[in-house]
C-alpha positions as CSV (number, residue, x, y, z in Angstrom):
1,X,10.7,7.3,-14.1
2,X,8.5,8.3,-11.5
3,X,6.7,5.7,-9.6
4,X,4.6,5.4,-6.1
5,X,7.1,3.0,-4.3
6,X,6.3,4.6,-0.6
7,X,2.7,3.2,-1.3
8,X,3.4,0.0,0.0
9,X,1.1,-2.4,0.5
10,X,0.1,-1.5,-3.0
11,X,-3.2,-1.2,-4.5
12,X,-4.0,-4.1,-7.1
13,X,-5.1,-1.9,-9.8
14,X,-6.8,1.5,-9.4
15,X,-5.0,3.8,-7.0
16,X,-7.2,6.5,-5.1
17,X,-7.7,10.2,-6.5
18,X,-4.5,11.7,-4.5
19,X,-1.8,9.7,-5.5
20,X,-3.0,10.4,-8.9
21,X,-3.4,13.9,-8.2
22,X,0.3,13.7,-6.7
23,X,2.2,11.6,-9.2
24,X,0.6,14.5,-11.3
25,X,1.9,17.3,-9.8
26,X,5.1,16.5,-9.7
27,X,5.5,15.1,-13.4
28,X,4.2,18.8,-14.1
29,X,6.9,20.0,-11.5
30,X,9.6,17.3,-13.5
31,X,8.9,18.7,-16.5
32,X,9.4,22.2,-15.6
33,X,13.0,21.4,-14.7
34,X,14.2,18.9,-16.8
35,X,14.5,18.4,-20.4
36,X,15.1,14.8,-20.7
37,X,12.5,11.8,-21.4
38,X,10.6,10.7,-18.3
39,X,8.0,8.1,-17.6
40,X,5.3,7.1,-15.2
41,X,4.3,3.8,-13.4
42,X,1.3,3.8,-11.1
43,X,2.4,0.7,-8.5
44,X,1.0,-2.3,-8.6
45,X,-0.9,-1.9,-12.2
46,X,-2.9,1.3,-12.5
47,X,-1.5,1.6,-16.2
48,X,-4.6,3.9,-17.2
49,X,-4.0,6.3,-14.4
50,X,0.2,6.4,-15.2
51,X,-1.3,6.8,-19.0
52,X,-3.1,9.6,-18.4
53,X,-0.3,11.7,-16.4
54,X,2.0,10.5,-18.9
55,X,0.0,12.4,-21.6
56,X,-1.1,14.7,-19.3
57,X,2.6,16.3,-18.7
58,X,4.4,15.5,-21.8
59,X,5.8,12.0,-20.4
60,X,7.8,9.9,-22.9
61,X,6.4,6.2,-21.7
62,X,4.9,4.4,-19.1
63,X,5.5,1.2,-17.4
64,X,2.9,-1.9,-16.4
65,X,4.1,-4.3,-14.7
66,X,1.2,-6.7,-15.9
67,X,0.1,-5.9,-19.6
68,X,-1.4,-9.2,-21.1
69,X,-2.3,-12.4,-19.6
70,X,-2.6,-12.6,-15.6
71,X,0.3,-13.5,-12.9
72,X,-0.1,-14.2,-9.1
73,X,1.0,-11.6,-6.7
74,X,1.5,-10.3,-3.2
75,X,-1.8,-8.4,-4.3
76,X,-3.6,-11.6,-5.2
77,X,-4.3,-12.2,-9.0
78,X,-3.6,-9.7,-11.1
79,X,-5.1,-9.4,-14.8
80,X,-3.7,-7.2,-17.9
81,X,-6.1,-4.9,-20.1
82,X,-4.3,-4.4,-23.2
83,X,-7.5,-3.7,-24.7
84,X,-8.5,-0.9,-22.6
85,X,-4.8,0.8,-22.3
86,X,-4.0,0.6,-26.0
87,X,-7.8,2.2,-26.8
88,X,-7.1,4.9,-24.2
89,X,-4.2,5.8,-25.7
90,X,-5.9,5.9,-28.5
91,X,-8.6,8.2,-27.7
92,X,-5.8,10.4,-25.5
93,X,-4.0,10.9,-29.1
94,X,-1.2,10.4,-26.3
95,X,2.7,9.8,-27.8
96,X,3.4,7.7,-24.8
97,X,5.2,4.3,-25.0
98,X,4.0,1.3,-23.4
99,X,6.8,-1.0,-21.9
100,X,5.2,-3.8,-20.4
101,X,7.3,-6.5,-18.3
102,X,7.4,-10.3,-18.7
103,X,8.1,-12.7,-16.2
104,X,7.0,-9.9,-13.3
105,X,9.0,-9.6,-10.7
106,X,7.3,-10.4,-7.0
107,X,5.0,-13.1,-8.6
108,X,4.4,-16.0,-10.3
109,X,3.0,-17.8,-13.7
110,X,0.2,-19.4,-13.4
111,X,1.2,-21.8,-16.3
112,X,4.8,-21.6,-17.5
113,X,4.7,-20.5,-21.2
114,X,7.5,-19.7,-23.9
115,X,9.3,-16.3,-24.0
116,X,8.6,-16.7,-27.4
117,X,4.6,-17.2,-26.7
118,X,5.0,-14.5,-24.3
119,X,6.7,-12.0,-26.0
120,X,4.6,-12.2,-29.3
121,X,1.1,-11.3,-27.4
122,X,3.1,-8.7,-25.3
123,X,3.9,-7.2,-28.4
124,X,2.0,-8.1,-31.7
125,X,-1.2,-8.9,-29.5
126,X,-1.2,-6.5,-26.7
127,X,0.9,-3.4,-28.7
128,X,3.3,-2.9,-26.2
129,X,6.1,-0.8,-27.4
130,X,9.0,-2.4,-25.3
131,X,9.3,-5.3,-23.1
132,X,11.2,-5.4,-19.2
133,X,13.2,-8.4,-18.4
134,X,13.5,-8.3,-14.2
135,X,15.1,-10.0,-11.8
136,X,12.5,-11.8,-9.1
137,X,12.0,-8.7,-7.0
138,X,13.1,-5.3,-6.8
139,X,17.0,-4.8,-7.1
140,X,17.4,-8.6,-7.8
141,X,19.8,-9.3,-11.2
142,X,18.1,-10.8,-13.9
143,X,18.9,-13.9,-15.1
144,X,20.9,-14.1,-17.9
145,X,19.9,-17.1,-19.6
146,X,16.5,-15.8,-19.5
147,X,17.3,-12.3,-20.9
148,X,19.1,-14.1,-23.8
149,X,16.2,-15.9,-24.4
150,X,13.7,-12.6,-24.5
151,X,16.3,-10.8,-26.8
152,X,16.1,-14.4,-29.2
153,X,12.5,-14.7,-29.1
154,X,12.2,-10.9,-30.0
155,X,14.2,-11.3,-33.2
156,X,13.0,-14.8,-34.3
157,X,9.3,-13.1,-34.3
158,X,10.9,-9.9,-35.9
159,X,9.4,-7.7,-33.7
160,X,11.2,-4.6,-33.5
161,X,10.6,-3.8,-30.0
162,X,13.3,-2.6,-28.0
163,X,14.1,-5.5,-24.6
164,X,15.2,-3.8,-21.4
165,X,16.6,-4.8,-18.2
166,X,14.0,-3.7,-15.2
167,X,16.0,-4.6,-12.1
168,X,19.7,-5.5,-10.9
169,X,21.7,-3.5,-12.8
170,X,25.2,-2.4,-10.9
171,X,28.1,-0.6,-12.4
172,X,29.4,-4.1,-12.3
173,X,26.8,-6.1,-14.7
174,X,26.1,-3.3,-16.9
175,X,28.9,-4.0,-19.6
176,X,27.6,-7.5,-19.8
177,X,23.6,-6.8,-19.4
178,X,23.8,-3.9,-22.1
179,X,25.9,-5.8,-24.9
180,X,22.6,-8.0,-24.6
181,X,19.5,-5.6,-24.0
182,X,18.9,-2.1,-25.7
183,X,18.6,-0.2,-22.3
184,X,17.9,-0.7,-18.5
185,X,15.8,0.8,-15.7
186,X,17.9,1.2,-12.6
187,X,16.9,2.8,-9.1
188,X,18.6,0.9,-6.4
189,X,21.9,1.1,-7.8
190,X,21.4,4.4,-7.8
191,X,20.7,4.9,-4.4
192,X,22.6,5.8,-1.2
193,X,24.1,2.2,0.3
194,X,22.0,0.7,-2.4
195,X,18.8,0.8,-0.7
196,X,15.8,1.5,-2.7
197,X,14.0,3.6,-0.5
198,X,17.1,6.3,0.3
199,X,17.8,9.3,-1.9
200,X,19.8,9.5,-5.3
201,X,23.6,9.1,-4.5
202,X,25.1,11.7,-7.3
203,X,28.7,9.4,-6.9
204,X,26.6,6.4,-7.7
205,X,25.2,7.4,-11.3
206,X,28.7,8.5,-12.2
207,X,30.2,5.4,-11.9
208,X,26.8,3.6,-13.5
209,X,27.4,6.2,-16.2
210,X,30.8,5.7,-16.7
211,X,30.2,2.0,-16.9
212,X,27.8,2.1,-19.8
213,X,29.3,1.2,-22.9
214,X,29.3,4.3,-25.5
């Protein structure tokens, strides 16, 4: 997954031009060396923009951190547009997933509701493809109890919507995480001395790898 992460402080919602234009380029550059899925997610929400790459360069999905209802962050109150990034897709005629997370990490409710509530407009309401269970901020393990209660809600409605682990995940946790979710997004743990912002440590995705069960 590609994502701005150096563009800290983050924009709210709409990112300028150039990191558009950058994110861009190298999805096209991505593509042109590798053959497996990729996605896009356009920090803090800029879901249309990470759309439009997405369909732009052949990307598989995209993430958005705030789909439906609103949740307070270090970026003040942020608000989800289902109805705009479902209707884009739309119009884009774009095969791109949408995995949306609940319970974002680095922010708050502003009313505590059920996963259950939750997950449904996610999913049946906001036509989210996939939902992200995180930990509170970036790296952090998700909370078990709360994963299990995602993954319940999820097949009490039905809804068959893959639930994945956004954040946390070590060669460690895996067995355990993944014999709960269908799949996780991992970066720190893939990173030299397990720091986010450091390169891709080639040892360390082996032994994630390795620790996956087949």
């Amino acid at each position: 997954m590609l994502e701005n992460f150096g563009d800290a402080p983050f924009y709210p919602d709409r990112v300028p031009r150039h990191v558009v234009a950058d994110i861009a380029a190298l999805a096209a550059t991505l593509r042109e060396q590798v053959s497996v899925p990729f996605g896009v997610n356009v920090l803090r929400n800029d879901v249309q923009s990470a759309l439009g790459v997405a369909a732009a360069t052949g990307g598989a999905f995209v993430r958005v951190n705030v789909h439906t209802g609103a949740r307070l962050t270090d970026q003040g109150l942020i608000e989800g547009t289902p109805h705009e990034t479902v209707r884009l897709r739309d119009r884009l005629d774009a095969d791109v997933a949408i995995l949306a997370d609940i319970d974002v990490k680095h922010s708050a409710p502003l009313a505590e509701r059920s996963p259950e509530a939750v997950v449904g407009e996610l999913v049946e309401r906001g036509g989210a493809d996939a939902v992200v269970v995180s930990g509170a901020g970036t790296g952090k393990a998700v909370d078990t109890a709360a994963l299990e209660r995602v993954v319940e809600s999820r097949d009490s409605l039905g809804l068959d919507a893959p639930v994945l682990i956004g954040s946390g995940v070590t060669p460690e946790t895996a067995p355990g995480l993944l014999s709960l979710a269908d799949g996780a997004i991992v970066g720190t743990a893939l990173k030299r001395g397990d720091e986010t912002t450091n390169p891709v440590d080639e040892a360390a995705v082996e032994r994630l790898i390795e620790s996956v069960p087949r």
